[in-house]
ChimeraX commands (.cxc) that place a marker at each C-alpha (Angstrom):
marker #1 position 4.50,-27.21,-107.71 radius 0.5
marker #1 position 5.31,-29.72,-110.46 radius 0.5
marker #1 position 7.85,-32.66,-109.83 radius 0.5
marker #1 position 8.36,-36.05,-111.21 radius 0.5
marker #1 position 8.31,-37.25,-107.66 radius 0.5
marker #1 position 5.15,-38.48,-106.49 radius 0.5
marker #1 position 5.76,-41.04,-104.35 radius 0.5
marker #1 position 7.94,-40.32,-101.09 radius 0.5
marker #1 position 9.30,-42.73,-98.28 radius 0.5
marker #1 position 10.69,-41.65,-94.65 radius 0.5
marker #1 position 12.66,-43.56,-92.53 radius 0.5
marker #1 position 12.52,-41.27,-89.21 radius 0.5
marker #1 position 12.03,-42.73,-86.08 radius 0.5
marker #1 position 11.25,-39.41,-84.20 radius 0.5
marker #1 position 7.33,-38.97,-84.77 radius 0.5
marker #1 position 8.06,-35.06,-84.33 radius 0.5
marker #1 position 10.80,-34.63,-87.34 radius 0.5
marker #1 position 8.35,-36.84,-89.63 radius 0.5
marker #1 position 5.27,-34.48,-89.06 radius 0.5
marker #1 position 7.56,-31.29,-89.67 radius 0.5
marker #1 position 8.99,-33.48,-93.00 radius 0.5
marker #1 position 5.80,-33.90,-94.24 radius 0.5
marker #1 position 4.78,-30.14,-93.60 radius 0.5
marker #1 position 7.41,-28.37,-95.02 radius 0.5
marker #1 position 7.17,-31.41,-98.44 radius 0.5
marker #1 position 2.50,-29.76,-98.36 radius 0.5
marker #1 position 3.76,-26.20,-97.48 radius 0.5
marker #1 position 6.49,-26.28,-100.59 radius 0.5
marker #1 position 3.62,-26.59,-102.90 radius 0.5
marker #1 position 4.07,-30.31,-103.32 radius 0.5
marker #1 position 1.63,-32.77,-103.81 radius 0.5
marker #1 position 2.94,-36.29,-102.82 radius 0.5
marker #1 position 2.25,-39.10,-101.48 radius 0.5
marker #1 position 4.08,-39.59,-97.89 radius 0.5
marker #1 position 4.74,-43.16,-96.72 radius 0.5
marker #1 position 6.62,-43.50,-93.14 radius 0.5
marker #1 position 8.88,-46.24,-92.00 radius 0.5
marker #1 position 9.33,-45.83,-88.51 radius 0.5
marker #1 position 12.43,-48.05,-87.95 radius 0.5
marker #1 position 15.24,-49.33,-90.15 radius 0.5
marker #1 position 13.32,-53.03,-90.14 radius 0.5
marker #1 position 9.95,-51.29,-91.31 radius 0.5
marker #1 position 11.76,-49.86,-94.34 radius 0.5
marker #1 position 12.71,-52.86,-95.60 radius 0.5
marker #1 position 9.53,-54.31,-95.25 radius 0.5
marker #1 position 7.60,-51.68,-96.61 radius 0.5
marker #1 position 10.79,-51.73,-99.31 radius 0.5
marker #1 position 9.77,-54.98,-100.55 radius 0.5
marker #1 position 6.15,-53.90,-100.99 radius 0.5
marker #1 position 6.75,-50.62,-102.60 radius 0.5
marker #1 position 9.76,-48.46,-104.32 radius 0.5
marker #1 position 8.88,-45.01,-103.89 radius 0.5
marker #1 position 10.24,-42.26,-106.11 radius 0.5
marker #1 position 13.06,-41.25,-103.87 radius 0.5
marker #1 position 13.63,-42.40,-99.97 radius 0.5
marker #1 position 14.58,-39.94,-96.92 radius 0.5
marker #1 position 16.60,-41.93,-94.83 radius 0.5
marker #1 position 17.49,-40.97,-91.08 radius 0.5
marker #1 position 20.95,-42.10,-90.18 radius 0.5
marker #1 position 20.31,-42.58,-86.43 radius 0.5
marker #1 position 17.37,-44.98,-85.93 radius 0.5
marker #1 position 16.33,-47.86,-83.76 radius 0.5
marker #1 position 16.53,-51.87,-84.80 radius 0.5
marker #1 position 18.55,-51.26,-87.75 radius 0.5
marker #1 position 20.26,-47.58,-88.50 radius 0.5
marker #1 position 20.00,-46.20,-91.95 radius 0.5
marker #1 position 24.04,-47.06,-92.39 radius 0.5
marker #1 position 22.89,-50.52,-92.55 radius 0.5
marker #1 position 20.12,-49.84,-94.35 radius 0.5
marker #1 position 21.65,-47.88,-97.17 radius 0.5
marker #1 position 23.98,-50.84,-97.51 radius 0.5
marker #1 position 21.19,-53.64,-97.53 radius 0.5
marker #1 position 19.42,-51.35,-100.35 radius 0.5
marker #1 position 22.86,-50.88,-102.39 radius 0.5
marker #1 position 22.87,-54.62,-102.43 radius 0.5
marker #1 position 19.90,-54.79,-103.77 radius 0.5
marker #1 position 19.68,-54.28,-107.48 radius 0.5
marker #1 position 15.91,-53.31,-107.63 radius 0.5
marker #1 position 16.28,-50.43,-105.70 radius 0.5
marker #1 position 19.20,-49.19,-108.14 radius 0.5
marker #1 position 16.80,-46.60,-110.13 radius 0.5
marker #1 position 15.33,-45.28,-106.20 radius 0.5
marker #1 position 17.28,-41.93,-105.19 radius 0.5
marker #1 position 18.54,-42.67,-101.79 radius 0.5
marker #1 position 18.65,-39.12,-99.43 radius 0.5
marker #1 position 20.65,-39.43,-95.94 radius 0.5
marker #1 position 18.52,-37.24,-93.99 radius 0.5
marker #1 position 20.64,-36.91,-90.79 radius 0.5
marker #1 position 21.37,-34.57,-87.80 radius 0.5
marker #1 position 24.86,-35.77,-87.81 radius 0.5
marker #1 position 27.68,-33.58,-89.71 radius 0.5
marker #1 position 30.08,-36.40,-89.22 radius 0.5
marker #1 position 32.79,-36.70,-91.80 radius 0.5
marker #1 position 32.77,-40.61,-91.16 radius 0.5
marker #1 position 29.57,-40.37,-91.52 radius 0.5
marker #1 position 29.32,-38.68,-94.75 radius 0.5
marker #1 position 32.19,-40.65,-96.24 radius 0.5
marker #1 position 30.75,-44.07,-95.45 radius 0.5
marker #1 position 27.20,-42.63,-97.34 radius 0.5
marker #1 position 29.13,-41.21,-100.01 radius 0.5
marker #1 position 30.56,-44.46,-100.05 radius 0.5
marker #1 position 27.62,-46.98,-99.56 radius 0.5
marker #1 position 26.32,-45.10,-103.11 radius 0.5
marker #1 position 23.27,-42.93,-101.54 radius 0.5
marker #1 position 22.54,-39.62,-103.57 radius 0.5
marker #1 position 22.89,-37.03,-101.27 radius 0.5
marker #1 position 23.40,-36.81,-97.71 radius 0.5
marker #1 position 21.43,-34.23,-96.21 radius 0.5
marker #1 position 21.94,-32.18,-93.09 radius 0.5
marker #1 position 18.36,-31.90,-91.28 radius 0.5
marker #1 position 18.25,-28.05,-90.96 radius 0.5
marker #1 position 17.70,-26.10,-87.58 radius 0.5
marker #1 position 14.62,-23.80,-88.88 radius 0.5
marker #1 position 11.54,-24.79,-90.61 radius 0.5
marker #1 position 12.30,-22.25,-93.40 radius 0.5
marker #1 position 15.44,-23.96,-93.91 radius 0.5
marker #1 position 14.01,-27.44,-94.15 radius 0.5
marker #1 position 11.60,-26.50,-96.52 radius 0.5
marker #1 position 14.89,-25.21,-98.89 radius 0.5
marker #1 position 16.43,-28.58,-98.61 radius 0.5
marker #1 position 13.38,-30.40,-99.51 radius 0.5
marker #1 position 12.83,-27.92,-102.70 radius 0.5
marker #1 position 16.38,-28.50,-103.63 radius 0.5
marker #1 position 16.19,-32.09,-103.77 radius 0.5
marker #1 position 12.61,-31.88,-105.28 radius 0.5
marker #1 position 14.42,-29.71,-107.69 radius 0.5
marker #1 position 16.69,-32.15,-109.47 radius 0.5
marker #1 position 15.84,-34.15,-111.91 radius 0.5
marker #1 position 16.19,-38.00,-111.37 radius 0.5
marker #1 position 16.29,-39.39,-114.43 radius 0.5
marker #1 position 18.91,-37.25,-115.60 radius 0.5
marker #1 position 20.58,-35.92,-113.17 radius 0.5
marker #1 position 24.26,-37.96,-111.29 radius 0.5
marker #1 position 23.15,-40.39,-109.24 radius 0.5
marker #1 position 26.41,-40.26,-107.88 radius 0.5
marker #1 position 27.64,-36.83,-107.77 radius 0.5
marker #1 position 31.15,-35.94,-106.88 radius 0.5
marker #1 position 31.93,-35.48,-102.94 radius 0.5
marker #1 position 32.35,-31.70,-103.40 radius 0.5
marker #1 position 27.90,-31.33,-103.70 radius 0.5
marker #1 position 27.08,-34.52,-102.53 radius 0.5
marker #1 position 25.99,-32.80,-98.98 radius 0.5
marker #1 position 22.86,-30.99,-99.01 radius 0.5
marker #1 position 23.47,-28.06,-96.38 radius 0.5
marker #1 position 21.53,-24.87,-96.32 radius 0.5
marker #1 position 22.39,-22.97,-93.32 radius 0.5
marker #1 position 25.54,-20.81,-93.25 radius 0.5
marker #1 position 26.55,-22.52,-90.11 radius 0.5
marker #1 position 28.14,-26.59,-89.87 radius 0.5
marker #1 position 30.09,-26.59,-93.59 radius 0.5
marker #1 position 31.15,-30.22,-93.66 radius 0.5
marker link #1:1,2 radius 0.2
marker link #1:2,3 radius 0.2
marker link #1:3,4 radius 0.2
marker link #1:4,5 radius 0.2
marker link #1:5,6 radius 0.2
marker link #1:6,7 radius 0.2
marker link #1:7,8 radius 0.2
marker link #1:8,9 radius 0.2
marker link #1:9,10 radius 0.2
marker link #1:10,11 radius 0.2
marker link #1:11,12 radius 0.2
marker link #1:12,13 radius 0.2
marker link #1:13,14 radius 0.2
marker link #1:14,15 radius 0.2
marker link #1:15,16 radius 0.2
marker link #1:16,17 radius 0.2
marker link #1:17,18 radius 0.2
marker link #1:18,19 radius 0.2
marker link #1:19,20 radius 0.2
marker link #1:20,21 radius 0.2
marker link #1:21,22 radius 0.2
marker link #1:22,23 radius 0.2
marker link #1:23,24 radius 0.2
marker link #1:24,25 radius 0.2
marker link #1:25,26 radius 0.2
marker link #1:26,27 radius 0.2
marker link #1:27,28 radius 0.2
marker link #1:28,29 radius 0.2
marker link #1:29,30 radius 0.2
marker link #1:30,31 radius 0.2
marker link #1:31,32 radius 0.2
marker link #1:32,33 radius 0.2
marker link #1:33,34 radius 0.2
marker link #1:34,35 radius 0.2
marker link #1:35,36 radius 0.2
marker link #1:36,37 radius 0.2
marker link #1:37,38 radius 0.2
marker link #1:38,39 radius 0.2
marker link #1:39,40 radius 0.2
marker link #1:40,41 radius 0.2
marker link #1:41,42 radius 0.2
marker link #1:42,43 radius 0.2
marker link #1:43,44 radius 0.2
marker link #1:44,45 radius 0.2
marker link #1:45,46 radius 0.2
marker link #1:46,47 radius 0.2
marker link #1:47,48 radius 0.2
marker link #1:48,49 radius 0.2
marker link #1:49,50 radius 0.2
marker link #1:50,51 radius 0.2
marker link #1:51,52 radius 0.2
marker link #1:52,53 radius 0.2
marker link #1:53,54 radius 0.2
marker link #1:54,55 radius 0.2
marker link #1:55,56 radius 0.2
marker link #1:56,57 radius 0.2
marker link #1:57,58 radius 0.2
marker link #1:58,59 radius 0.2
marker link #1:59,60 radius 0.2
marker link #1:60,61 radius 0.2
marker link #1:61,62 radius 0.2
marker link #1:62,63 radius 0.2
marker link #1:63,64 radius 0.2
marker link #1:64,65 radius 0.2
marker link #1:65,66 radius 0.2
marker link #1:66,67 radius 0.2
marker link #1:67,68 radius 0.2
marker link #1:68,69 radius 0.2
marker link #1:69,70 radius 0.2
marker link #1:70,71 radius 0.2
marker link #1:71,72 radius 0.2
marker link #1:72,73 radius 0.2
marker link #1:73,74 radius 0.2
marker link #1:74,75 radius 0.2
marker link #1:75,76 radius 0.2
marker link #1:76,77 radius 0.2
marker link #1:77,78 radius 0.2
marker link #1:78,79 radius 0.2
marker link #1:79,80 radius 0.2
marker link #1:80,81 radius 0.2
marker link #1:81,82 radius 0.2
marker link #1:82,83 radius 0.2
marker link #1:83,84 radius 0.2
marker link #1:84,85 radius 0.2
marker link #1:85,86 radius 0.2
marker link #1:86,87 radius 0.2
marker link #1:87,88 radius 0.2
marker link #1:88,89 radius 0.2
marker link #1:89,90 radius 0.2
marker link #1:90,91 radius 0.2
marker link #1:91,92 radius 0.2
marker link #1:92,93 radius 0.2
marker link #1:93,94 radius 0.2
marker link #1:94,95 radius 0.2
marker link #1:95,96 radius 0.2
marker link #1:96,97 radius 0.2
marker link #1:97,98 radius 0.2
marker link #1:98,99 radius 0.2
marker link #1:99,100 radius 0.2
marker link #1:100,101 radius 0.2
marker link #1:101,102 radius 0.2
marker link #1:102,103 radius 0.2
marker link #1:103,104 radius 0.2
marker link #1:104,105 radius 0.2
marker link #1:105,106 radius 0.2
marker link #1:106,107 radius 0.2
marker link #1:107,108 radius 0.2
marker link #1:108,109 radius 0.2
marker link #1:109,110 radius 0.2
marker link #1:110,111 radius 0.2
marker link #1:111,112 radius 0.2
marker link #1:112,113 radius 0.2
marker link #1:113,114 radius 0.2
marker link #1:114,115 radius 0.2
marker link #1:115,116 radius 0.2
marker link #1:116,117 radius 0.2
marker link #1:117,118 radius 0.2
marker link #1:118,119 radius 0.2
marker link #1:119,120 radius 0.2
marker link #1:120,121 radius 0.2
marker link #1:121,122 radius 0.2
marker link #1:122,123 radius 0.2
marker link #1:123,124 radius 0.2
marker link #1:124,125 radius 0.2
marker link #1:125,126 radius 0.2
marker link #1:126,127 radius 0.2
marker link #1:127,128 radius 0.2
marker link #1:128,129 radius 0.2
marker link #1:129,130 radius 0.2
marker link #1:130,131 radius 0.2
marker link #1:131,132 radius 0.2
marker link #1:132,133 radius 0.2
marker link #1:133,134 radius 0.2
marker link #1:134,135 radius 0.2
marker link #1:135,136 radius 0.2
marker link #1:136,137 radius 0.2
marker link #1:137,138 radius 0.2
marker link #1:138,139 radius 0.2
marker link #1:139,140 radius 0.2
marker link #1:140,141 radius 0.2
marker link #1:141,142 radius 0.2
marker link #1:142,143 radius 0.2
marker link #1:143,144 radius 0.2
marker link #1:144,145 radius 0.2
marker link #1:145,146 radius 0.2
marker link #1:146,147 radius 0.2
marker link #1:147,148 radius 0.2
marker link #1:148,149 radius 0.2
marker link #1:149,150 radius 0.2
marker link #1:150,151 radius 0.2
view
């Protein structure tokens, strides 16, 4: 499958969600390269060594969360052109507000079948970067598949 992303970054701290991340990104059709930060302190060291394409980025992680995160990268100016996707289990309004709010791209909701995760990750593989709102409005900023949890 053809996408101008070919360079991927995961911040997930639970080794489990990572593997299934990365299967459902090679079962899509995808080929990427798949970089893993295991902690919010990893990702912004392996940050400073490489911008990927677009970063997944787990709310809910040990040393530093991906809330702080997304704000450290936000701050940042070279990261400005790097999609930023909250990949979360939470369906928190506050939590989706502060994202929405901290600038990140989309905020998505990490789905409760492997079927499902595998439509998330083709519908954010599906936009196009470079053209597309990096900052959409509120109303599609969450990515949420499954019929059930509407934000």
């Amino acid at each position: 499958m053809q996408t101008s992303i070919e360079n991927v970054l995961i911040a997930e701290d639970d080794q489990d969600d990572f593997d299934l991340f990365k299967d459902a990104i090679t079962e899509s059709g995808y080929s990427v390269s798949i970089e893993h930060a295991e902690n919010g302190e990893i990702l912004l060291k392996v940050l400073n060594l490489n911008v990927p394409d677009i970063l997944f980025l787990d709310i809910h992680m040990p040393c530093k969360d991906g809330k702080q995160c997304l704000k450290e990268i936000r701050e940042n100016p070279r990261y400005d052109a790097m999609p930023v996707i909250m990949y979360t289990s939470s369906e928190s309004r506050n939590d989706v507000e502060y994202c929405y709010r901290q600038r990140a791209n989309r905020y998505a909701i990490k789905p409760t079948s492997f079927k499902e995760l595998k439509k998330v990750i083709q519908k954010i593989f599906s936009i196009d970067w470079a053209k597309a709102s990096y900052f959409p409005p509120l109303s599609t900023f969450v990515v949420n598949i499954s019929a059930e949890g509407k934000i």
